[in-house]
C-alpha positions in Angstrom: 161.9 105.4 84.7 161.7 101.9 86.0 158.0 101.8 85.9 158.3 103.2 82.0 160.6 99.8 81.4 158.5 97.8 83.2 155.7 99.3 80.7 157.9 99.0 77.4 158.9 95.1 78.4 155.2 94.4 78.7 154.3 96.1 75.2 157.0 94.2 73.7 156.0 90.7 75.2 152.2 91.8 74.2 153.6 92.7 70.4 155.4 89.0 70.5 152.6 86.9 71.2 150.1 88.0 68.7 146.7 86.7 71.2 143.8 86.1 69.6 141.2 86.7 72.5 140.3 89.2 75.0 142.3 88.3 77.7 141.9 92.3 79.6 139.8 90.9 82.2 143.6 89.2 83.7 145.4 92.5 83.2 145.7 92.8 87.4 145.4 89.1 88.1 148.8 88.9 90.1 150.4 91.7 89.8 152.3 92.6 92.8 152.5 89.3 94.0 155.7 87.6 94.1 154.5 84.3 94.2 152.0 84.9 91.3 155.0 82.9 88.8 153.6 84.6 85.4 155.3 83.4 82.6 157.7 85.7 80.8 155.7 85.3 77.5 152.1 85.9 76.4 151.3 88.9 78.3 147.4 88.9 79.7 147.3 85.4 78.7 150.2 84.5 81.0 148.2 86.1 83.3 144.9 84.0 82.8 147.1 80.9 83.0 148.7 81.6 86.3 146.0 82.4 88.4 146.5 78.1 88.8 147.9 78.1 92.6 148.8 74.3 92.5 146.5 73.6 95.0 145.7 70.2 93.2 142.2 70.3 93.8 141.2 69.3 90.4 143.1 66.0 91.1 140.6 65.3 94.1 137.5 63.9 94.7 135.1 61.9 92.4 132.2 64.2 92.5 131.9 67.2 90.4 132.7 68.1 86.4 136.5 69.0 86.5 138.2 67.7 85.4 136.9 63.8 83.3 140.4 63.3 81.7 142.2 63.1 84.8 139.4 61.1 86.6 139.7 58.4 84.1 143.6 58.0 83.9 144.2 59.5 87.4 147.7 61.1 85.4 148.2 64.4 87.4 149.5 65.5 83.6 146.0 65.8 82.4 144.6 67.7 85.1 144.3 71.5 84.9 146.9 72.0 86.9 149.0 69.7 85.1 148.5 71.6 82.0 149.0 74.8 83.7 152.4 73.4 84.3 153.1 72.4 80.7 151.9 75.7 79.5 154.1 77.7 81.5 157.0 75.9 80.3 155.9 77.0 77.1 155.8 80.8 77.9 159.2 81.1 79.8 160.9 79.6 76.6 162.8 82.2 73.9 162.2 79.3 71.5 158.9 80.5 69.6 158.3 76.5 68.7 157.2 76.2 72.7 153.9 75.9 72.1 154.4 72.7 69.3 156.1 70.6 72.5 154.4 66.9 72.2 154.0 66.7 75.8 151.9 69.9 75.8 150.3 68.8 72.9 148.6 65.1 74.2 147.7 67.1 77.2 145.9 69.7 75.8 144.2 67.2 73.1 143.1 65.5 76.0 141.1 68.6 77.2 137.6 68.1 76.6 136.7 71.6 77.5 133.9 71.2 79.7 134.3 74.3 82.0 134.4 72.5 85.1 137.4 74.2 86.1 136.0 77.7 85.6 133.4 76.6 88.1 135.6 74.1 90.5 138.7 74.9 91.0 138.9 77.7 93.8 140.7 80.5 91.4 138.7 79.7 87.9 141.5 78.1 85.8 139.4 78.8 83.0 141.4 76.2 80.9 138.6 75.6 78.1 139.0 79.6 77.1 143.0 78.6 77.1 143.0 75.9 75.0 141.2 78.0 73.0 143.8 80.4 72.7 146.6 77.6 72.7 145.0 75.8 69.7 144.7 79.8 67.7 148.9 80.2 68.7 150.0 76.7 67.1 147.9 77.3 64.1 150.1 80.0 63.3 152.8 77.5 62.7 151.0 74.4 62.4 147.6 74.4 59.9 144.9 72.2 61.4 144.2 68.6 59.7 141.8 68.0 57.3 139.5 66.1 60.0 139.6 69.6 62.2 139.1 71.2 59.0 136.0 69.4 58.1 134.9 69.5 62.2 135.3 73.6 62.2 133.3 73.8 58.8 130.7 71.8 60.0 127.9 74.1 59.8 128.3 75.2 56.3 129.3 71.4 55.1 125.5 70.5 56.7 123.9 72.4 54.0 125.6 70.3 51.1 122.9 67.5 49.8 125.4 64.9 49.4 126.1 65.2 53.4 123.0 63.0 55.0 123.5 60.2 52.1 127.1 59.8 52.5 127.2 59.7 56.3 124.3 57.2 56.6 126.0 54.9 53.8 129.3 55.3 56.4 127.0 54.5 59.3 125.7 51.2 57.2 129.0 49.6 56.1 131.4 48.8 58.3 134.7 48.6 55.5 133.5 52.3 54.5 133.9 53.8 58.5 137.0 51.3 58.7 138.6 53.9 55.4 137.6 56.8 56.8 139.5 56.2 60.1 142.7 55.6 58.0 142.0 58.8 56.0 140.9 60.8 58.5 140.8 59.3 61.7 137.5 59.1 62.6 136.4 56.2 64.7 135.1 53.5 63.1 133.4 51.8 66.1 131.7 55.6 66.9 128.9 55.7 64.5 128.1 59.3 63.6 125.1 61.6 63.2 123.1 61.4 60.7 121.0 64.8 59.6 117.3 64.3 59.4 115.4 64.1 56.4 114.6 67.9 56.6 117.0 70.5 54.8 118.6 73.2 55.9 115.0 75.2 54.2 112.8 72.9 54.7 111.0 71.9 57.9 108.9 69.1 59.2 104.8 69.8 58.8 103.4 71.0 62.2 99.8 71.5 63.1 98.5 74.9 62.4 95.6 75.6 65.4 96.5 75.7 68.8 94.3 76.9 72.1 95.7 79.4 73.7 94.1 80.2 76.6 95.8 83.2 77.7 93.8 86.1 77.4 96.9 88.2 77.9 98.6 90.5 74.9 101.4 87.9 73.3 104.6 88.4 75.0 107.5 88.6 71.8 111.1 86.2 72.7 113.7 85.0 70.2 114.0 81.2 69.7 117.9 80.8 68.4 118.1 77.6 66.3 121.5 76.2 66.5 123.2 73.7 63.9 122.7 71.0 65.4 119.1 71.2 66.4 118.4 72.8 62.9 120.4 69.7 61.1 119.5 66.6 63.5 116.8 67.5 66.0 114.4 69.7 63.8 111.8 68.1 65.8 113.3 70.0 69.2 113.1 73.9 67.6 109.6 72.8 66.7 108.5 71.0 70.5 110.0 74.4 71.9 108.1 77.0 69.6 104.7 75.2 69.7 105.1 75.4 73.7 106.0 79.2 73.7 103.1 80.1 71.6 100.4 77.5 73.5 102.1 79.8 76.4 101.2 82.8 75.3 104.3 83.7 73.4 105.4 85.2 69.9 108.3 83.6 69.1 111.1 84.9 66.6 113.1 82.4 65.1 116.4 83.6 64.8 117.9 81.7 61.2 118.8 82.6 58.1 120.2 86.4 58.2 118.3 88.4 56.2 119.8 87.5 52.7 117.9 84.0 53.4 120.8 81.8 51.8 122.9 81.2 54.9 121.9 80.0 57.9 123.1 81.7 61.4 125.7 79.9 63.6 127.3 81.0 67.2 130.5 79.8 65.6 131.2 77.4 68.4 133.1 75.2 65.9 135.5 77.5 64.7 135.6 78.5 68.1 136.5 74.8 69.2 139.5 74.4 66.4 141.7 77.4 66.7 139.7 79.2 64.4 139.2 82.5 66.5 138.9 85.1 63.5 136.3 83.2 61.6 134.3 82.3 64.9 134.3 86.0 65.7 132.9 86.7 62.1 130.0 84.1 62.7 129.4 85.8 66.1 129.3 89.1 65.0 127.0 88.1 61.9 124.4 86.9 64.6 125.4 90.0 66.9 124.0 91.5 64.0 120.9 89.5 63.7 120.0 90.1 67.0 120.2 93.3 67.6 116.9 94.7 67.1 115.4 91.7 69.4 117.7 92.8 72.4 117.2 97.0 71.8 113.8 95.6 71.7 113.8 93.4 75.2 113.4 90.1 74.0 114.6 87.2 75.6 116.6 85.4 73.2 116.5 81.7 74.4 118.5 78.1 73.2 118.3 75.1 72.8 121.6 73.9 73.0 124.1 74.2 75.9 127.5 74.5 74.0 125.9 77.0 71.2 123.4 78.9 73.8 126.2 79.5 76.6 128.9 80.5 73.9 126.6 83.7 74.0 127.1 84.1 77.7 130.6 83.2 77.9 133.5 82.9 75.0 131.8 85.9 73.3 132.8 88.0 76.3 136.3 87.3 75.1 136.0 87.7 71.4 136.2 91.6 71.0 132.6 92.0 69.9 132.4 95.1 72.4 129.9 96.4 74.2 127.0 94.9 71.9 128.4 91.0 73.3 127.5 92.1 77.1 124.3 93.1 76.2 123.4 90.1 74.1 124.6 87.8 77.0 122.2 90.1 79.6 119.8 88.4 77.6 119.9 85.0 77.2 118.8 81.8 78.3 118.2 78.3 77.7 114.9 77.4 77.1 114.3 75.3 80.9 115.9 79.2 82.5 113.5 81.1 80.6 110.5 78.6 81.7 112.4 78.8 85.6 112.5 82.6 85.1 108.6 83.0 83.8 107.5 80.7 86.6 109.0 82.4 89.6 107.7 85.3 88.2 104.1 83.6 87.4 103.9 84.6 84.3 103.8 80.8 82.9 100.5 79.8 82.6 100.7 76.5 81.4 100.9 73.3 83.9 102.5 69.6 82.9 101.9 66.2 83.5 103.6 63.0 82.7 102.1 60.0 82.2 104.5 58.2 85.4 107.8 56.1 84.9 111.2 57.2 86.1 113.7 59.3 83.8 117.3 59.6 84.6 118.2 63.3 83.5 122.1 63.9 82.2 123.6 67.4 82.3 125.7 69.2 79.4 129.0 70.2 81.2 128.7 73.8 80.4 124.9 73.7 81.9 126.7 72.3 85.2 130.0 75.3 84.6 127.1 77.8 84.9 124.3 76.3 87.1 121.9 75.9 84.8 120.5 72.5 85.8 119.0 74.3 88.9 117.1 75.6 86.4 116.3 72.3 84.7 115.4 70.4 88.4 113.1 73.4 89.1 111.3 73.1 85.7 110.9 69.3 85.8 109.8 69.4 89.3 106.6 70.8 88.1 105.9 68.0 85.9 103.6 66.3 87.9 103.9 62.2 87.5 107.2 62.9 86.4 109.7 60.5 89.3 113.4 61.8 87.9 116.7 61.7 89.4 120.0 64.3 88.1 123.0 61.7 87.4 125.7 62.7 89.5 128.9 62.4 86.8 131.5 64.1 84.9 131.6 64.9 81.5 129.9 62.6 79.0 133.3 61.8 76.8 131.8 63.1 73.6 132.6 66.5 74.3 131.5 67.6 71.1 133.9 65.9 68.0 136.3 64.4 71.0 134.6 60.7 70.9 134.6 60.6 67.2 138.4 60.7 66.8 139.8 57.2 67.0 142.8 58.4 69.0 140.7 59.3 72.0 137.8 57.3 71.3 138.7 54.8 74.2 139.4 57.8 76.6 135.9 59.1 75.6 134.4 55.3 76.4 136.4 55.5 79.8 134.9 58.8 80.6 131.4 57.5 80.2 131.8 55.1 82.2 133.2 56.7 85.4 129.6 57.3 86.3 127.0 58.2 83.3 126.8 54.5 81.6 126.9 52.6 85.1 124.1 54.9 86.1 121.9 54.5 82.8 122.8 50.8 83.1 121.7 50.3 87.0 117.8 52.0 85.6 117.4 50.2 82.0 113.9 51.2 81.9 114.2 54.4 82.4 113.4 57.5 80.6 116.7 59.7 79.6 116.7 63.7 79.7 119.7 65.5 77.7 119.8 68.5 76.1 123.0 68.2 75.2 123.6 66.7 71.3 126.8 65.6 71.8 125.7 63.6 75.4 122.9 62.5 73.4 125.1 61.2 70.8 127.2 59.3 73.3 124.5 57.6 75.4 122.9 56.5 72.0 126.1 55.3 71.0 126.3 53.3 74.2 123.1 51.2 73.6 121.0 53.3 75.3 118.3 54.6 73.2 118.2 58.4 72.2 117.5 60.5 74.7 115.3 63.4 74.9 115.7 67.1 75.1 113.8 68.6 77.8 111.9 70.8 75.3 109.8 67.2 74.0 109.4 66.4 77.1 107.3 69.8 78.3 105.7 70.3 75.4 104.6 66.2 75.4 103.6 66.7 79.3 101.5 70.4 78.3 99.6 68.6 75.6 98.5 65.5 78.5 97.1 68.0 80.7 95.0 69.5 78.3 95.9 72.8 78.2 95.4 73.2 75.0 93.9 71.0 71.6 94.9 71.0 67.9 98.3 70.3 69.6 101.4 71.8 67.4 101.5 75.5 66.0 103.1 76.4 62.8 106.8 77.6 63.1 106.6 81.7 62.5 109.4 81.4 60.3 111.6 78.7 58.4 114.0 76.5 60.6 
């Protein structure tokens, strides 16, 4: 009888909090231990939220991801644990406004989501997935801004003509950026992105003959081009499918779904704002889109961290079923598949750089999954190529984070815990990112654009003379 209670109270609190992700994976973290302090409220979500122990580990030590907002204000607040603290607060209360306390609020805007808790922090506080959740419960009761608005819509708004010419008229006059941080509250110092000349269906002219010196049958992979490489780095999808092919490669490029008038997205900016339900719709329209390549085999590789790892990660939590695991079984960012391909010795293609030093910057969620192993192994076969990982947190961008003028100095202060004092100390050297947002930033800063690591290899396989006629036409439209 008591357990039957004990099973009706948690159906109730499950029925009160209405939670917007997959949380199922926390159903047993605790139970049965006393000390476990799960909130009253929020059922599996309370759950995911306690497993913090309050070990304060993510308030030590200057190494590591986790956690760049309490590095640079040292405030135990805005540490993980600090917003664990908050959150529970939230939970226990019978008032269903808990969630809308200010105090909660700055610290969880202060979360840049960089994972580095999942990874660091001895019991995964997987606080990124939780504010997540957090920013889906207040929009129940609170709609998001227009600025959020426009930052969750971003993909679709990237396709409107009028977007490149009014941005790079904001990024030209300074009284124009000073209105639209009144308006909207977008820093005015922080100039913004500016989409290259290249539509959403058009592309850049490539070279059509390559050498491909592989005798072997082409090998078939899946090159996902993400809105932001599509948009701003159209150059990047095109450096990463010419090197496949002059590999030995067929690459698919996974765009517009098959009605050819919208363009695929992981839904990573939805995702980011609260907007869980039309995140999951973008995911399961390039679920969708991918099927055949993964009932097929096919490697389905990124460019980007944020979009590519979304795959691996937050759609493991969005209620795709089991289509989501198999889909993150196989994929990879471009430098993993490359890794993968040459441990196996099935990459036949050798680089070389012409010499210099290059300072290479991780994404955060590269570092929350390991990934740069992957990039130190690839670049390490670069021969002439002297280049050193920089040791720091998050790059303060953090995706539309640096942009807003209310955190635009905490996103300066983040850079410069170790990223800008590092670029700064090598001023002639080369810088890797993959990352758009980090690239964004350390542009930002003064410090040139850096490059993705997919310019890089293909600019190091055409020096060693693999191949001639360097460039190979896209298989499909970007």
């Amino acid at each position: 009888m008591a357990l039957l209670l004990l099973a009706c109270c948690y159906l109730y609190l499950q029925a009160a909090m209405k939670l917007f992700l997959d949380w199922s994976s926390y159903q047993n973290s605790g139970m049965g231990d006393a000390y476990a302090d799960i909130p009253k409220n929020g059922g599996d979500f309370a759950k995911a939220v306690a497993v913090c122990i309050g070990s304060r580990q993510c308030e030590q030590g200057d190494k590591g991801v986790m956690c760049p907002s309490f590095k640079a204000t040292g405030n135990p607040a805005l540490s993980p644990g600090g917003r664990v603290k908050f959150l529970k607060a939230a939970l226990n209360s019978s008032d269903e406004k808990a969630l809308l306390d200010p105090e909660l609020a700055e610290a969880m805007n202060l979360c840049v989501s960089c994972k580095g808790c999942k990874r660091e922090c001895e019991n995964e506080v997987d606080m990124a997935l939780i504010k997540a959740e957090y920013l889906a419960q207040r929009r129940k009761s609170r709609e998001l801004s227009l600025r959020h608005t426009l930052w969750a819509h971003l993909p679709k708004l990237l396709a409107w003509p009028l977007v490149r010419p009014l941005l790079a008229l904001r990024n030209r006059h300074a009284w124009l950026a000073r209105i639209g941080e009144r308006l909207l509250g977008i820093a005015a110092d922080s100039p913004l992105p500016v989409p290259s000349e290249y539509g959403s269906k058009e592309k850049p002219a490539t070279g059509i003959a390559f050498d491909n010196r592989s005798t072997a049958p082409a090998r078939e992979v899946v090159l996902f081009v993400d809105t932001f490489n599509r948009h701003f780095n159209s150059d990047v999808a095109e450096a990463a499918t010419n090197l496949l092919n002059a590999a030995g490669y067929s690459v698919h490029i996974a765009g517009p779904d098959d009605n050819r008038t919208t363009a695929l997205c992981c839904g990573r900016t939805y995702f980011a704002n609260g907007m869980i339900d039309r995140a999951r719709s973008e995911a399961a329209r390039l679920l969708q889109a991918l099927q055949p390549h993964i009932d097929a085999g096919r490697w389905v590789i990124g460019l980007e961290p944020s979009c590519i790892l979304s795959l691996r990660d937050e759609y493991l939590q969005l209620g795709l079923g089991e289509a989501a695991n198999k889909l993150a079984a196989r994929v990879l960012l471009l430098e993993e598949f490359i890794a993968k391909e040459q441990t196996a010795k099935r990459w036949p293609l050798a680089f070389k750089a012409e010499g210099g030093r290059a300072l290479v910057h991780g994404h955060c969620h590269q570092k929350a999954v390991g990934a740069m192993k992957a990039m130190r192994k690839v670049l390490k076969t670069v021969d002439g190529l002297d280049f050193e990982l920089i040791e720091s947190s998050c790059c303060g961008m953090a995706g539309h984070f640096g942009f807003e003028a209310e955190h635009y100095a905490a996103s300066q202060a983040m850079a410069e815990l170790a990223l800008f004092p590092a670029l700064r100390a090598e001023p002639h050297a080369a810088i890797i990112a993959n990352g758009f947002s980090c690239q964004q930033q350390i542009a930002n800063g003064g410090f040139g654009k850096p490059e993705h690591i997919a310019k890089i290899l293909y600019a190091a396989a055409i020096r060693h003379g693999l191949y001639s006629n360097a460039g190979a036409a896209m298989q499909q439209q970007l």
